[in-house]
CHARMM-style PDB file with segment names, atoms N, HN, CA, C and O in Angstrom:
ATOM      1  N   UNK     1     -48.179  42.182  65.990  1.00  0.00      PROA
ATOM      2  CA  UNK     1     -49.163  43.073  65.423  1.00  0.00      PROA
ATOM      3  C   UNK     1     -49.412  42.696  63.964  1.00  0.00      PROA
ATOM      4  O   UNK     1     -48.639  43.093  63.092  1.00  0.00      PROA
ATOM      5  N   UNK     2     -50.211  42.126  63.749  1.00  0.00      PROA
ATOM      6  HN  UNK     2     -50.839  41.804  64.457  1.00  0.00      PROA
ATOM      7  CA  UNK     2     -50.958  41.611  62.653  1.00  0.00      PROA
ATOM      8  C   UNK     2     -51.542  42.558  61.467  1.00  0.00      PROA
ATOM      9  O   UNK     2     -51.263  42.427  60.275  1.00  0.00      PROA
ATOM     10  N   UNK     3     -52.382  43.509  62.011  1.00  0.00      PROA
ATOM     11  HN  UNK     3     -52.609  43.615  62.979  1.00  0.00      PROA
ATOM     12  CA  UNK     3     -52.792  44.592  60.959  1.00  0.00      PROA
ATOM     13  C   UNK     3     -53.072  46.035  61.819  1.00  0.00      PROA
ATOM     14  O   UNK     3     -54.095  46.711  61.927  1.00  0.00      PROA
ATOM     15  N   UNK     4     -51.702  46.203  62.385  1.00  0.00      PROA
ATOM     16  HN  UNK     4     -50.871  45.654  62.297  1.00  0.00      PROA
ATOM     17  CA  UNK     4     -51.267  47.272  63.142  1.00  0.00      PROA
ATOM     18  C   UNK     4     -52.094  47.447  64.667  1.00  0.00      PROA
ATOM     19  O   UNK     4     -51.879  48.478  65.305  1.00  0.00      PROA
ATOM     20  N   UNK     5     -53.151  46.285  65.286  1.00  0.00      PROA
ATOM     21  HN  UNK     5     -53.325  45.447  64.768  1.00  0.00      PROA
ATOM     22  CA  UNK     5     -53.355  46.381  66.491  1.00  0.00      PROA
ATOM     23  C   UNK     5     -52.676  45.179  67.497  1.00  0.00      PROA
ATOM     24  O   UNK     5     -52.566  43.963  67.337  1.00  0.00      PROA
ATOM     25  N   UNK     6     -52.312  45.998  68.501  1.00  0.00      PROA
ATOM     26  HN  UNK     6     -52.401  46.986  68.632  1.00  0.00      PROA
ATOM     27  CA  UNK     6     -52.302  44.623  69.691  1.00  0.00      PROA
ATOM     28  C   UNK     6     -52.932  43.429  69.711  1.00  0.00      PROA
ATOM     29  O   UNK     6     -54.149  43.424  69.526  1.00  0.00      PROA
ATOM     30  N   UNK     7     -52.373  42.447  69.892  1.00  0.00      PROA
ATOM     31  HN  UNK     7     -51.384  42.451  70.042  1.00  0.00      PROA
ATOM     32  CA  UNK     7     -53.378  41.479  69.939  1.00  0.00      PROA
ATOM     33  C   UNK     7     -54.475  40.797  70.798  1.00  0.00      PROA
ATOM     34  O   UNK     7     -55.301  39.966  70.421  1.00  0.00      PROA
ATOM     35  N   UNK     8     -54.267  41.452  72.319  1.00  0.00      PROA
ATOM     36  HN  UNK     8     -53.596  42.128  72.625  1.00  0.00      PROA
ATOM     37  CA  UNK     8     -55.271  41.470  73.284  1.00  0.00      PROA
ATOM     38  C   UNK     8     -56.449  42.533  72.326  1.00  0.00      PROA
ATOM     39  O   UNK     8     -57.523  42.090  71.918  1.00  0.00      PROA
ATOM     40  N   UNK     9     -56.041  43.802  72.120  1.00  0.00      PROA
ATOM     41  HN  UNK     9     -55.169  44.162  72.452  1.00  0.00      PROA
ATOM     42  CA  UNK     9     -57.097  44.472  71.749  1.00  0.00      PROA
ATOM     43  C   UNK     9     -58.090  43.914  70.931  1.00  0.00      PROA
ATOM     44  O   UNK     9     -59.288  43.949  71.209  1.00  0.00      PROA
ATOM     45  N   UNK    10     -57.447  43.224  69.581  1.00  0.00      PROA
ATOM     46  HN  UNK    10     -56.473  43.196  69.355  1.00  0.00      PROA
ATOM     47  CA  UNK    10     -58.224  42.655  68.557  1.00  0.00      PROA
ATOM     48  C   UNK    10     -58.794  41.563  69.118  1.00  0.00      PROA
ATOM     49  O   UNK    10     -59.965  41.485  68.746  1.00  0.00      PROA
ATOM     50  N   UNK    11     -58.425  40.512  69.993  1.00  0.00      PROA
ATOM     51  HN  UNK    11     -57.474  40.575  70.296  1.00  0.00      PROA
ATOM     52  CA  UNK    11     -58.926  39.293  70.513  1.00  0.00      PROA
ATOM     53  C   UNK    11     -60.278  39.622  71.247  1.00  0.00      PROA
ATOM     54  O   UNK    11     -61.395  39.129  71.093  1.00  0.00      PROA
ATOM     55  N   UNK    12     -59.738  40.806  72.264  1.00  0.00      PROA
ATOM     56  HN  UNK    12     -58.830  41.206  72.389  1.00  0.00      PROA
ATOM     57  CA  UNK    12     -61.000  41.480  73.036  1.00  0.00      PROA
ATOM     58  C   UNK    12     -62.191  41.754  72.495  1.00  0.00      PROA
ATOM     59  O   UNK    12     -63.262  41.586  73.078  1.00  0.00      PROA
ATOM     60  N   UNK    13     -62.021  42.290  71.093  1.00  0.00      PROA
ATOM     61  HN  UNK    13     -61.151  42.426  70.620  1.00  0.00      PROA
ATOM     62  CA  UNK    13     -63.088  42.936  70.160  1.00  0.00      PROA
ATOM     63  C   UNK    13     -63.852  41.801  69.985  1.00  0.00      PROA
ATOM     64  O   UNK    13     -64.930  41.596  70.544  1.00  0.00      PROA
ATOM     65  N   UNK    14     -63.079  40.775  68.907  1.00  0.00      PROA
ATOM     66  HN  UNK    14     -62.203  40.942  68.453  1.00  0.00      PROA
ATOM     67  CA  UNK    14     -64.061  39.760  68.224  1.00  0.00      PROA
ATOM     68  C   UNK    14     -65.036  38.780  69.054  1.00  0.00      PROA
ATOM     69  O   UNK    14     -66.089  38.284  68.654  1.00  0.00      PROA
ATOM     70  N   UNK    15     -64.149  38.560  70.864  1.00  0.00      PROA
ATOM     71  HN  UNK    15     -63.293  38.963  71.189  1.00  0.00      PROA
ATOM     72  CA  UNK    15     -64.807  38.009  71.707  1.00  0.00      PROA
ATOM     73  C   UNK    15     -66.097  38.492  71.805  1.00  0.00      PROA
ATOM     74  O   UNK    15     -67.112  37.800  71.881  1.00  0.00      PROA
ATOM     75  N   UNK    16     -66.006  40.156  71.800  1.00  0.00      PROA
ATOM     76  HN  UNK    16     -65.182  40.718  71.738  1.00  0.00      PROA
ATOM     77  CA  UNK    16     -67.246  40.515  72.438  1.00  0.00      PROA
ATOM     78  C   UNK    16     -68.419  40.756  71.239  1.00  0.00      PROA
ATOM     79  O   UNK    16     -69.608  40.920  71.511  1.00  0.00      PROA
ATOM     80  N   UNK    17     -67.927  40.748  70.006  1.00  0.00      PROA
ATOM     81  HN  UNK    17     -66.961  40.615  69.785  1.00  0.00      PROA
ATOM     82  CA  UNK    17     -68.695  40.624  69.001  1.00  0.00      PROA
ATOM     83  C   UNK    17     -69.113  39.231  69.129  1.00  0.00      PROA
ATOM     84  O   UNK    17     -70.308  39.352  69.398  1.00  0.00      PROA
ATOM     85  N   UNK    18     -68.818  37.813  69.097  1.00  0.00      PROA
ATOM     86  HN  UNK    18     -67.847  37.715  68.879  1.00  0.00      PROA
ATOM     87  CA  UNK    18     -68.858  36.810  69.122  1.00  0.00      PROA
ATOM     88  C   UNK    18     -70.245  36.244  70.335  1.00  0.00      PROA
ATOM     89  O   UNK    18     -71.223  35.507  70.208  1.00  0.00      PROA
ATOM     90  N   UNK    19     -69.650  37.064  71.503  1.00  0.00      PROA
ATOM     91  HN  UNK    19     -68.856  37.662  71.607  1.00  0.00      PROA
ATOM     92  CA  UNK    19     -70.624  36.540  72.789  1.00  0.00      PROA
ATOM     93  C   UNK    19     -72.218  37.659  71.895  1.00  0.00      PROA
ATOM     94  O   UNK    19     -73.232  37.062  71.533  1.00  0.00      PROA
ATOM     95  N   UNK    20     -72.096  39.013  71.737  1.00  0.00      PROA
ATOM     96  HN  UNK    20     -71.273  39.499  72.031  1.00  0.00      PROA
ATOM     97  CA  UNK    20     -73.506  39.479  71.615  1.00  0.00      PROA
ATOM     98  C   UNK    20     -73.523  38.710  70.613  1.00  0.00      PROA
ATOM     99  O   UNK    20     -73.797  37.590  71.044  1.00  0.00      PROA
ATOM    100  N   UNK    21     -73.370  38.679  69.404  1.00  0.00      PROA
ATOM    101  HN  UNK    21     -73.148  39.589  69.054  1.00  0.00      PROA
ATOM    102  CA  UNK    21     -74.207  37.439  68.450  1.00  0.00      PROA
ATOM    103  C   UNK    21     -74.718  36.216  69.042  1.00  0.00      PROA
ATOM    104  O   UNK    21     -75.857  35.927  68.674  1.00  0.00      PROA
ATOM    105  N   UNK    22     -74.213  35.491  69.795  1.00  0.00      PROA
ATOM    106  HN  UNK    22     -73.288  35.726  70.094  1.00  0.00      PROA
ATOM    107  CA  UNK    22     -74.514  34.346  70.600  1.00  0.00      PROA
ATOM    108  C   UNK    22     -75.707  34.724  71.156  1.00  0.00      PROA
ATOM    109  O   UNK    22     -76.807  34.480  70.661  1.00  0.00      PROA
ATOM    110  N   UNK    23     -75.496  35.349  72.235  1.00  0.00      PROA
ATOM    111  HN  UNK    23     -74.602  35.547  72.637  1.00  0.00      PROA
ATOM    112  CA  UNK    23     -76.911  35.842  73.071  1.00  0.00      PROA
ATOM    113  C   UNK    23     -77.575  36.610  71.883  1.00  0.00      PROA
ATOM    114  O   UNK    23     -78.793  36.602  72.066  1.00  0.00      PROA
ATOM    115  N   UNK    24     -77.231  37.286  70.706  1.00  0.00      PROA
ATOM    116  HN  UNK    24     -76.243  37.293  70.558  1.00  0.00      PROA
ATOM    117  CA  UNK    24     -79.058  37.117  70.118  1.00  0.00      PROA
ATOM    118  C   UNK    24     -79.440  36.386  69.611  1.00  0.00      PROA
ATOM    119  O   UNK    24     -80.645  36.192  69.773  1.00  0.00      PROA
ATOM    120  N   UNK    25     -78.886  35.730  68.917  1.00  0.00      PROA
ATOM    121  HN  UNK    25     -77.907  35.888  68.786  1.00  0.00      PROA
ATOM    122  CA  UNK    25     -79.106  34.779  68.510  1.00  0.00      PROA
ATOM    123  C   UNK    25     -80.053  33.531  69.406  1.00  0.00      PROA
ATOM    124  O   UNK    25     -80.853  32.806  68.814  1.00  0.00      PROA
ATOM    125  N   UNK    26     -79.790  33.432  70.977  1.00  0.00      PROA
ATOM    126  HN  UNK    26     -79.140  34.021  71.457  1.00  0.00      PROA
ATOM    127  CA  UNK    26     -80.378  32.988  72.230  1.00  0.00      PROA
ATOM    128  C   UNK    26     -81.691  33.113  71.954  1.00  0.00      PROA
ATOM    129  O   UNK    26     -82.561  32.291  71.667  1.00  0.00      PROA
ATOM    130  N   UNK    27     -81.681  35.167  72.190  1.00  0.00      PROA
ATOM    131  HN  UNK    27     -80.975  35.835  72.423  1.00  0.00      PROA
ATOM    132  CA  UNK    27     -82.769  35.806  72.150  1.00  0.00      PROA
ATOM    133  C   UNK    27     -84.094  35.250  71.644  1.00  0.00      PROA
ATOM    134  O   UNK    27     -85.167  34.939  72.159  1.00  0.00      PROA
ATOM    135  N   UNK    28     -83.426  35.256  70.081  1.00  0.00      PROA
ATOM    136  HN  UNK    28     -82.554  35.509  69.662  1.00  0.00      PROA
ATOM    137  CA  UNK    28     -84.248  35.149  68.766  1.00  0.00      PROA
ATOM    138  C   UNK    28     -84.978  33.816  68.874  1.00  0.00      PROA
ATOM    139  O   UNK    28     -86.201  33.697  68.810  1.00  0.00      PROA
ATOM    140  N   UNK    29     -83.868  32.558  69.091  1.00  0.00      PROA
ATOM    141  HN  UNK    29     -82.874  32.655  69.144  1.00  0.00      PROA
ATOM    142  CA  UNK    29     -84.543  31.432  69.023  1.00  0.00      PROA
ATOM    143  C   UNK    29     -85.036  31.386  70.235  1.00  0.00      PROA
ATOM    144  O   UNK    29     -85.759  30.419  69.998  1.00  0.00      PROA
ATOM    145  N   UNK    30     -85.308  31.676  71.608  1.00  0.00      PROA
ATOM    146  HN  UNK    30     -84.720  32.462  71.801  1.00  0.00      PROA
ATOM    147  CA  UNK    30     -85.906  31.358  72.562  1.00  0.00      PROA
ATOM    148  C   UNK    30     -87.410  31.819  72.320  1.00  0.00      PROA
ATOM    149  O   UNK    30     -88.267  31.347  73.068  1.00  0.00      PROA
ATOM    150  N   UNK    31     -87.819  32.799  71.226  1.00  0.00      PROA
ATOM    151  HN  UNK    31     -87.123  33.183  70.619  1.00  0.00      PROA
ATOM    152  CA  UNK    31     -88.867  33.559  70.862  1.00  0.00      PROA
ATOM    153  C   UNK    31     -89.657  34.203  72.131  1.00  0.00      PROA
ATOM    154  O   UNK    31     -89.044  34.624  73.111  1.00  0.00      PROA
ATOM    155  N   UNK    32     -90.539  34.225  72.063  1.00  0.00      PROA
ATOM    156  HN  UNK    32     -91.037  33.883  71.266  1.00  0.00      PROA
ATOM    157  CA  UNK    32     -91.519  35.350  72.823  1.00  0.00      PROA
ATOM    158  C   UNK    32     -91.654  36.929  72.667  1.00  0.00      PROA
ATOM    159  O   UNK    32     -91.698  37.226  71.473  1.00  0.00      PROA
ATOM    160  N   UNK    33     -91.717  37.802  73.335  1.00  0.00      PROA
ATOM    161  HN  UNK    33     -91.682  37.561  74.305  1.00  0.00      PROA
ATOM    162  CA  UNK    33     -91.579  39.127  72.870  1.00  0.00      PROA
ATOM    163  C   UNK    33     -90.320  39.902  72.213  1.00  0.00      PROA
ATOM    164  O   UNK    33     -90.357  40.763  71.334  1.00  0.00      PROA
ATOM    165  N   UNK    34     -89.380  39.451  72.769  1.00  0.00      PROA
ATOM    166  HN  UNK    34     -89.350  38.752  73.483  1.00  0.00      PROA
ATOM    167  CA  UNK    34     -88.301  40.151  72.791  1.00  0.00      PROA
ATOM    168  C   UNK    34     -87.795  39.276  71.524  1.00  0.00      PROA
ATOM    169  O   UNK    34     -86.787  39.742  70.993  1.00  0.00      PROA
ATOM    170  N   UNK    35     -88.240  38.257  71.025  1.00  0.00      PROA
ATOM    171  HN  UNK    35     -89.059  37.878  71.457  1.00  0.00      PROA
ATOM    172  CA  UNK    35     -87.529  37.571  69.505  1.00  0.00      PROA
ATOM    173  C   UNK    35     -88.743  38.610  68.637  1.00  0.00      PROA
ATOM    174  O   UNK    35     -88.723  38.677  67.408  1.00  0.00      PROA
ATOM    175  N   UNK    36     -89.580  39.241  69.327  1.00  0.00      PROA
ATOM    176  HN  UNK    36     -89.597  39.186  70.325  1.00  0.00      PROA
ATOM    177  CA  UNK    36     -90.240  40.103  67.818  1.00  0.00      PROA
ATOM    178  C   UNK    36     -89.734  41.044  67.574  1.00  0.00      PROA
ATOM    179  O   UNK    36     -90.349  41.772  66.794  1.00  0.00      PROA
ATOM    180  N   UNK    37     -88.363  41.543  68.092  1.00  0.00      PROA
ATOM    181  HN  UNK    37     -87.863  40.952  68.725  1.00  0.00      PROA
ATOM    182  CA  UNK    37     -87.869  42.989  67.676  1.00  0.00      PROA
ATOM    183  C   UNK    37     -87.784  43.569  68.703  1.00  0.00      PROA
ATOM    184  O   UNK    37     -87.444  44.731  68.477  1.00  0.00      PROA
ATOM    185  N   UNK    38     -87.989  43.264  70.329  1.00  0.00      PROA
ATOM    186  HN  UNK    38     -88.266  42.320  70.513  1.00  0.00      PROA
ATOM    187  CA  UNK    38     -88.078  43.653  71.874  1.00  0.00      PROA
ATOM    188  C   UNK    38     -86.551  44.642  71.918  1.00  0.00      PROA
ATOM    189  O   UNK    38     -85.546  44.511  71.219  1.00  0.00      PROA
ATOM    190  N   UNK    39     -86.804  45.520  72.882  1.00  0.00      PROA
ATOM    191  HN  UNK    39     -87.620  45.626  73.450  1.00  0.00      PROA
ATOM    192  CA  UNK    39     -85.913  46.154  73.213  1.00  0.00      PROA
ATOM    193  C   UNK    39     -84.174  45.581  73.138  1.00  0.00      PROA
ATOM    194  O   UNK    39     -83.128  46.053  72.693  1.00  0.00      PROA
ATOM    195  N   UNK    40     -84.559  44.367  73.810  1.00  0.00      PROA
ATOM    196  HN  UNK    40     -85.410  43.983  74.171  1.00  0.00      PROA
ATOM    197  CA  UNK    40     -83.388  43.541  74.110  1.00  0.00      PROA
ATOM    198  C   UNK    40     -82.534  43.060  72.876  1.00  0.00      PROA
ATOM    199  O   UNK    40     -81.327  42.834  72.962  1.00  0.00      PROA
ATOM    200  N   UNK    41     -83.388  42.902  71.536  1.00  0.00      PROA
ATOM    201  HN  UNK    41     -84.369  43.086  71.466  1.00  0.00      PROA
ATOM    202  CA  UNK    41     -83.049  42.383  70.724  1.00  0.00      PROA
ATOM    203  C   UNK    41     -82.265  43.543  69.996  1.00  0.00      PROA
ATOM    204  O   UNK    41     -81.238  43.323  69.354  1.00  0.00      PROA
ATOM    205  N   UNK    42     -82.772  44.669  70.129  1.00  0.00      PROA
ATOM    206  HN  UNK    42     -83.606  44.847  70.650  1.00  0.00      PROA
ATOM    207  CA  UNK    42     -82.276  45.652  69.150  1.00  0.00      PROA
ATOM    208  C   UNK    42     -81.090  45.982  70.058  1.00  0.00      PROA
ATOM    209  O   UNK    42     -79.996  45.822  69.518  1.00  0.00      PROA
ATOM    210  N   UNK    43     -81.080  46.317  71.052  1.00  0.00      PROA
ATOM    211  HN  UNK    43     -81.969  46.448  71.492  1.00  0.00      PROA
ATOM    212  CA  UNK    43     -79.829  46.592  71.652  1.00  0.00      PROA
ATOM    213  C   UNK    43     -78.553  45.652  71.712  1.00  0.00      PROA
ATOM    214  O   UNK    43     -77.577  45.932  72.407  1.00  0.00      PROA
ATOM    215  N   UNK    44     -78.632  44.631  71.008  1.00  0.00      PROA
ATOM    216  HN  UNK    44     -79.425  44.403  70.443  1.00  0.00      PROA
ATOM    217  CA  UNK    44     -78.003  43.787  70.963  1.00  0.00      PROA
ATOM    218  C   UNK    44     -77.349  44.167  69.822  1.00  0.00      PROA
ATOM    219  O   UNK    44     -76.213  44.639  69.773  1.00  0.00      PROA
ATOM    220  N   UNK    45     -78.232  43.912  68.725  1.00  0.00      PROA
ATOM    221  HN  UNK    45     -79.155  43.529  68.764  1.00  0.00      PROA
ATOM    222  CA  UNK    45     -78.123  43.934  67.193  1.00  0.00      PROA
ATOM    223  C   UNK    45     -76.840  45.277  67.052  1.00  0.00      PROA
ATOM    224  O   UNK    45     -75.750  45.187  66.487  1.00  0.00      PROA
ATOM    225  N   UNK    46     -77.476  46.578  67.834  1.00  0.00      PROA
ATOM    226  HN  UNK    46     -78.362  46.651  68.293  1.00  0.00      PROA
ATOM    227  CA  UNK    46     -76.682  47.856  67.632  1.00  0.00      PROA
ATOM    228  C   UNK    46     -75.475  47.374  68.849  1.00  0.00      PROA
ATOM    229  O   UNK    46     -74.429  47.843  68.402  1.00  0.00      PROA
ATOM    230  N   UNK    47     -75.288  46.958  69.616  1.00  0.00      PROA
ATOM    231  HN  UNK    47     -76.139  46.577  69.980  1.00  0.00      PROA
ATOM    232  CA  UNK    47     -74.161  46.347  70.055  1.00  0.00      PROA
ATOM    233  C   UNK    47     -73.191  45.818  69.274  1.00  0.00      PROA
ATOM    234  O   UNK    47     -72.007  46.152  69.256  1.00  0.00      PROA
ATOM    235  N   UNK    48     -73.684  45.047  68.680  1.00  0.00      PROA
ATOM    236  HN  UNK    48     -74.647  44.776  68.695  1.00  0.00      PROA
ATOM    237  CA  UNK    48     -72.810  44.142  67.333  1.00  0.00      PROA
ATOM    238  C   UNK    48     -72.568  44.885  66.660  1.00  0.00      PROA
ATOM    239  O   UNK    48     -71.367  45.123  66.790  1.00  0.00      PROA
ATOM    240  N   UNK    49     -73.082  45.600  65.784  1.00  0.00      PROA
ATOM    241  HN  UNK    49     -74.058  45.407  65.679  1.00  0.00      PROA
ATOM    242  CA  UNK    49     -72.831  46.628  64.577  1.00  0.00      PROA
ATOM    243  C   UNK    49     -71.759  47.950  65.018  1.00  0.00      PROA
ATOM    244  O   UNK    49     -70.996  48.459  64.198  1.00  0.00      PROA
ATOM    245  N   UNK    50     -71.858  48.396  66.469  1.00  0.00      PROA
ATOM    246  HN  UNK    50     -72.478  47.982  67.136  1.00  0.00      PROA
ATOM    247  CA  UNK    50     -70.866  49.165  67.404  1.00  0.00      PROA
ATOM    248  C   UNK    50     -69.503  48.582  67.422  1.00  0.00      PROA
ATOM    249  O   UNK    50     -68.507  49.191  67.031  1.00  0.00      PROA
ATOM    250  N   UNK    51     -69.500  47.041  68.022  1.00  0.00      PROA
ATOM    251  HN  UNK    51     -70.309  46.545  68.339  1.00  0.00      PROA
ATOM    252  CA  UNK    51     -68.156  46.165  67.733  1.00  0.00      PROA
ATOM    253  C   UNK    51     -67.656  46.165  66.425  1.00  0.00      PROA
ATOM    254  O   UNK    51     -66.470  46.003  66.140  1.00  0.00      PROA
ATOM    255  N   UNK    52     -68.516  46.337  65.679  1.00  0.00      PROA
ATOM    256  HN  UNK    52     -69.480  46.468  65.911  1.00  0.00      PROA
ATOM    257  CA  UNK    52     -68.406  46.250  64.028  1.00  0.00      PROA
ATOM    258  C   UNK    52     -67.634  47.273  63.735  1.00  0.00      PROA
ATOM    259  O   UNK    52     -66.492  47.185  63.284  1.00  0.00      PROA
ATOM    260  N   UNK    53     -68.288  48.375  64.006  1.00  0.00      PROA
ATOM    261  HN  UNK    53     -69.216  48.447  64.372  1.00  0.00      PROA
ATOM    262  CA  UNK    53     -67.403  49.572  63.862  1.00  0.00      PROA
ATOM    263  C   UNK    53     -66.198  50.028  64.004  1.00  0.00      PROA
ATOM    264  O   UNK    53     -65.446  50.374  63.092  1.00  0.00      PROA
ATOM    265  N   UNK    54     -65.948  50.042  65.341  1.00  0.00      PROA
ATOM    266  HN  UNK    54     -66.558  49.761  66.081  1.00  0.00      PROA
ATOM    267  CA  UNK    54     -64.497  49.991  65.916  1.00  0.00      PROA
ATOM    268  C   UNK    54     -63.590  48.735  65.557  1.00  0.00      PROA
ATOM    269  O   UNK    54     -62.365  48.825  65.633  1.00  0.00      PROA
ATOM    270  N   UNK    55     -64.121  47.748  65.225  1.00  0.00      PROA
ATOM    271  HN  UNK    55     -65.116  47.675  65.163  1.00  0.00      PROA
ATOM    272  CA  UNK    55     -62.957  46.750  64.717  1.00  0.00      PROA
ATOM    273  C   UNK    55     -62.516  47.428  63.253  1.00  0.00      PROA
ATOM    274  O   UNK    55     -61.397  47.335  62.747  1.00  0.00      PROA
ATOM    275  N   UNK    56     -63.681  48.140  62.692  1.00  0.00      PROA
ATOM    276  HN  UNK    56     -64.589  48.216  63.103  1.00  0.00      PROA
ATOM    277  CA  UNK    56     -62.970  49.035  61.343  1.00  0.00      PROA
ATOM    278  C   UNK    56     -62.258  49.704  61.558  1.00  0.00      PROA
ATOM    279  O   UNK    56     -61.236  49.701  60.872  1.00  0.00      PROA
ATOM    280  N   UNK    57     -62.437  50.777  62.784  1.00  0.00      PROA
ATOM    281  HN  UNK    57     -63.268  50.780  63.341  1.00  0.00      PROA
ATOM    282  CA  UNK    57     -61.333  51.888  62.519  1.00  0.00      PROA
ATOM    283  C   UNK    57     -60.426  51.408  63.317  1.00  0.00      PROA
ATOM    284  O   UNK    57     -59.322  51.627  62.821  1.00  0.00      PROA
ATOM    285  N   UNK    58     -60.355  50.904  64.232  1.00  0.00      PROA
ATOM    286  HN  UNK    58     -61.252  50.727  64.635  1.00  0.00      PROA
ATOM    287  CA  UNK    58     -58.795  50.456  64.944  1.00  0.00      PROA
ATOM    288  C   UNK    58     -57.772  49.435  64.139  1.00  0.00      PROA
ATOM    289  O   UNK    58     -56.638  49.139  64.515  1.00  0.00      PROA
ATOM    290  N   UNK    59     -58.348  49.028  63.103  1.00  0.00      PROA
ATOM    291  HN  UNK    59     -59.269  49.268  62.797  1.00  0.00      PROA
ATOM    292  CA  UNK    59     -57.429  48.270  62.173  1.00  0.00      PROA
ATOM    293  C   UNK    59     -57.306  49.113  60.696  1.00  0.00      PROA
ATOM    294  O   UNK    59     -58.295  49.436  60.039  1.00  0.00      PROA
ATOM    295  N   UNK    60     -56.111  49.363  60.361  1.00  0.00      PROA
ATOM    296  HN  UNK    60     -55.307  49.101  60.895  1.00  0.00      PROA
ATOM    297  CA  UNK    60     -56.324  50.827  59.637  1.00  0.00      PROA
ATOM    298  C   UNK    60     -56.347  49.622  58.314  1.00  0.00      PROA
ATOM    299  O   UNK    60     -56.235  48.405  58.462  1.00  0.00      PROA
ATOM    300  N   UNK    61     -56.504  50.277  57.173  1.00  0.00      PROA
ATOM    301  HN  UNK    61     -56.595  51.266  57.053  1.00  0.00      PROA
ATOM    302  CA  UNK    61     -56.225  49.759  56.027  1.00  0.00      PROA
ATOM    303  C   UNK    61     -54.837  49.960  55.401  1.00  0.00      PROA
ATOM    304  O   UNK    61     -54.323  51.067  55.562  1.00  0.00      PROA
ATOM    305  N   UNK    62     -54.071  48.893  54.606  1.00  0.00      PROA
ATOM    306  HN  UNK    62     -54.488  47.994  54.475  1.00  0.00      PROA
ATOM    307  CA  UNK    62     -52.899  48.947  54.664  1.00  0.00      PROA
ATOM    308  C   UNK    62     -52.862  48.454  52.979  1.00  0.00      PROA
ATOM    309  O   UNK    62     -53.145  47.341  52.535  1.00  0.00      PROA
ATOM    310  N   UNK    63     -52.626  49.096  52.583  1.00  0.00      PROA
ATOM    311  HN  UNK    63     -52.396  50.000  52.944  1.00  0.00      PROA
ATOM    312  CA  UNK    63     -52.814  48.698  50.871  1.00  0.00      PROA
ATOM    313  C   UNK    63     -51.680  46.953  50.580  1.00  0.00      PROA
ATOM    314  O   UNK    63     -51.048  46.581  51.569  1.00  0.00      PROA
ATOM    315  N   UNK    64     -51.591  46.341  49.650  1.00  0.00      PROA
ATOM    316  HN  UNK    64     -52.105  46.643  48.847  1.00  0.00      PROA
ATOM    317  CA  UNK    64     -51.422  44.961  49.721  1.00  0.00      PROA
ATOM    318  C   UNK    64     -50.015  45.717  48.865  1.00  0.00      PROA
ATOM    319  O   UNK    64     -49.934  46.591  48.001  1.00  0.00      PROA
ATOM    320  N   UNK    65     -49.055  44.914  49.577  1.00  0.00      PROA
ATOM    321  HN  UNK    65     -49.122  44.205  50.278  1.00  0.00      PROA
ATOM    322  CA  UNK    65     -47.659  44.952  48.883  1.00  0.00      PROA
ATOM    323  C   UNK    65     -47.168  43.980  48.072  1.00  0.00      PROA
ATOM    324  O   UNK    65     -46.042  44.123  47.594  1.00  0.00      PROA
ATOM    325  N   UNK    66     -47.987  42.764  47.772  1.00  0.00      PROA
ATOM    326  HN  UNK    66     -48.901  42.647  48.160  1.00  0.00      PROA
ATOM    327  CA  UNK    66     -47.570  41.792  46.765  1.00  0.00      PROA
ATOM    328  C   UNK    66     -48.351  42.181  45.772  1.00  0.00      PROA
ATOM    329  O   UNK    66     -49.511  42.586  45.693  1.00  0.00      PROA
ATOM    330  N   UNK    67     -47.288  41.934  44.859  1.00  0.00      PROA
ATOM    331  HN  UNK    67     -46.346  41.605  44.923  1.00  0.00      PROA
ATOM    332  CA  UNK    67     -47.293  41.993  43.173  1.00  0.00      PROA
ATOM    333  C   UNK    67     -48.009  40.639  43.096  1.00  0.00      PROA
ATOM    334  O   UNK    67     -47.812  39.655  43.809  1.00  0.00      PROA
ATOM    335  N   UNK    68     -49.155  40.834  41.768  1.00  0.00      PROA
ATOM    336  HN  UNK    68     -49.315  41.633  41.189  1.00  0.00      PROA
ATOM    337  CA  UNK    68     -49.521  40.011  41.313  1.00  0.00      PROA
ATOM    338  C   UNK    68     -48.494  39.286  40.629  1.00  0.00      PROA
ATOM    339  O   UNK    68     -47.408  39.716  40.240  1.00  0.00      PROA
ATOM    340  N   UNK    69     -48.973  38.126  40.530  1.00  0.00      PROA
ATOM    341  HN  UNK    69     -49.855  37.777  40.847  1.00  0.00      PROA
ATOM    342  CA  UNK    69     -47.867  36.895  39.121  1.00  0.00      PROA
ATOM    343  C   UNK    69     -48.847  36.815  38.165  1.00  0.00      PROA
ATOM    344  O   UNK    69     -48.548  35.781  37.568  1.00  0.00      PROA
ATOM    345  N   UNK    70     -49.746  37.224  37.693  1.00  0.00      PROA
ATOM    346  HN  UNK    70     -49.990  38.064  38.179  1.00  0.00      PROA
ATOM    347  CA  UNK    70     -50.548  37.099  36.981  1.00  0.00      PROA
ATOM    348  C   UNK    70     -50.514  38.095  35.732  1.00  0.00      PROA
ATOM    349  O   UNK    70     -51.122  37.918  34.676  1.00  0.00      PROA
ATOM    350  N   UNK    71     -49.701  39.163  36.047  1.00  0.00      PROA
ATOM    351  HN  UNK    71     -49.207  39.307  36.905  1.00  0.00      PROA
ATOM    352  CA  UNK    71     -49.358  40.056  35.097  1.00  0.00      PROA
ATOM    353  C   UNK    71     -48.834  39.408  33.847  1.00  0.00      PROA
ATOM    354  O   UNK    71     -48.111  38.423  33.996  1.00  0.00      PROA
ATOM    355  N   UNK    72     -49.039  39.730  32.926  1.00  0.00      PROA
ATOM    356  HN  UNK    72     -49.626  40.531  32.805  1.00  0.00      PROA
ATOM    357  CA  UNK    72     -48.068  39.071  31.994  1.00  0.00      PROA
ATOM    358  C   UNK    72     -46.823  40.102  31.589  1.00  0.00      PROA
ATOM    359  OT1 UNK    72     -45.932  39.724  30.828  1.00  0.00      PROA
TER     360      UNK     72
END
């Protein structure tokens, strides 16, 4: 546990963030309707930004326990 999640869980996440960027990215460059902003495209986009989300809150924030060396 890396930053307090499983690591299937976190792997699972970024995959599926990874594949919808891919396919819009598809989308976009294949152009025609759906690269002008088409249903398909936006549901994608809010797909990603959804993965986005939950990769925030399931990885909590953990304040940094190393001391700087830079202190004088």
């Amino acid at each position: 546990m890396m930053v307090g999640v499983r690591p299937v869980t976190l792997a699972t996440l970024v995959w599926v963030y990874v594949a919808i960027r891919l396919i819009h990215v598809a989308v976009y460059l294949r152009g025609g309707n759906a690269a002008k902003g088409g249903s398909v495209r936006t549901i994608l986009y809010v797909s990603g930004a959804l993965v986005t989300v939950i990769l925030i809150v399931v990885t909590p924030w953990q304040p940094s326990t190393r001391v700087s060396t830079l202190a004088a």
